[in-house]
C-alpha positions in Angstrom: 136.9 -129.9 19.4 139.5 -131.7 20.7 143.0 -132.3 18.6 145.9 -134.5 19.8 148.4 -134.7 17.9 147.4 -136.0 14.2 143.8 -136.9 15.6 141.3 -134.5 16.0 137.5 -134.9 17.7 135.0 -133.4 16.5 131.4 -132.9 18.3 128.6 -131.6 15.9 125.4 -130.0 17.4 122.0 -129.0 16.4 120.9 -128.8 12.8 123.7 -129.2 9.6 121.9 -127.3 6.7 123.6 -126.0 3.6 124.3 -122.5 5.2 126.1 -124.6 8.3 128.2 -126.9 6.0 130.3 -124.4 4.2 131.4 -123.1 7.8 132.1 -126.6 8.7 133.9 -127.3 5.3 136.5 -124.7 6.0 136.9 -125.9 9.1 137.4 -129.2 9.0 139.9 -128.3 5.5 141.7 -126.2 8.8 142.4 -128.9 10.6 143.7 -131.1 7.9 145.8 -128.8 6.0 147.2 -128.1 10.0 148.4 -131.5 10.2 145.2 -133.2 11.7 145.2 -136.6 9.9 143.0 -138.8 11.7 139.6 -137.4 12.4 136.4 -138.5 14.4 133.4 -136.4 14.4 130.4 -136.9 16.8 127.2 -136.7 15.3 125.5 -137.7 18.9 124.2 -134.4 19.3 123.2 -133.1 15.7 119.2 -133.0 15.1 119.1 -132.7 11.8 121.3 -133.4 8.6 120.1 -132.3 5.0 121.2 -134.4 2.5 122.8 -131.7 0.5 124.9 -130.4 3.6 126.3 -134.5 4.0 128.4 -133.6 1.3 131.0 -131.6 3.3 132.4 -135.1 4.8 133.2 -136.3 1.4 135.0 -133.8 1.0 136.8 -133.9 4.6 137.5 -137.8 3.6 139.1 -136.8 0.4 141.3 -134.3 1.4 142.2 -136.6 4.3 142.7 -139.7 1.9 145.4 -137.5 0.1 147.4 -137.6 3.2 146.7 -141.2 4.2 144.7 -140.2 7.1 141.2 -141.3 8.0 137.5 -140.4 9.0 135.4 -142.0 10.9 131.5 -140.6 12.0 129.8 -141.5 15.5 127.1 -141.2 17.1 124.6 -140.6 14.3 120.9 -140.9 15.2 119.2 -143.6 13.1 117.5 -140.4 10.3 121.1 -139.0 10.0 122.4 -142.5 9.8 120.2 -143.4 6.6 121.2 -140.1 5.4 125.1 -141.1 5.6 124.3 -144.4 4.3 121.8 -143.2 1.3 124.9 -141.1 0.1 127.4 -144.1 0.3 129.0 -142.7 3.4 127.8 -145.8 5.9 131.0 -147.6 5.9 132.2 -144.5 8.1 129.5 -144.4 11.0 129.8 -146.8 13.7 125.5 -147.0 13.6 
């Protein structure tokens, strides 16, 4: 993770299941409520993403919409990218 100043990258790796998301829930509410209001997250690298566990970037995007700040996904291989886009989250991925 990388965070300068209000903008924060984020590199995801291996599988994103249920058990992984609510880890990565908490942390990405961390970084907001610690002033991160711009946030990219690199999907490059992540194998697998359950549809259920997708659901922690709405909620990421939400809380960041309350500050005015942004998401935006990268990276996401073309199964994780129909995933995003399935769940109405394809606006945000640069695939």
């Amino acid at each position: 993770m990388l965070v300068t100043g209000g903008l924060a990258r984020v590199a995801l790796r291996g599988e994103i299941t249920g058990r992984e998301a609510d880890e990565l829930a908490a942390q990405l509410r961390r970084l907001v409520q610690n002033g991160c209001r711009h946030l990219v997250i690199d999907l490059s690298e992540v194998t697998y993403l359950a549809r259920e566990s997708a659901g922690v970037f709405f909620g990421a995007l939400r809380a960041l919409k309350e500050v005015e700040g942004s998401m935006a996904l990268q990276g996401a291989c073309p199964r994780s990218a129909a995933t995003l886009r399935c769940l109405g989250l394809g606006r945000l991925t640069d695939v």
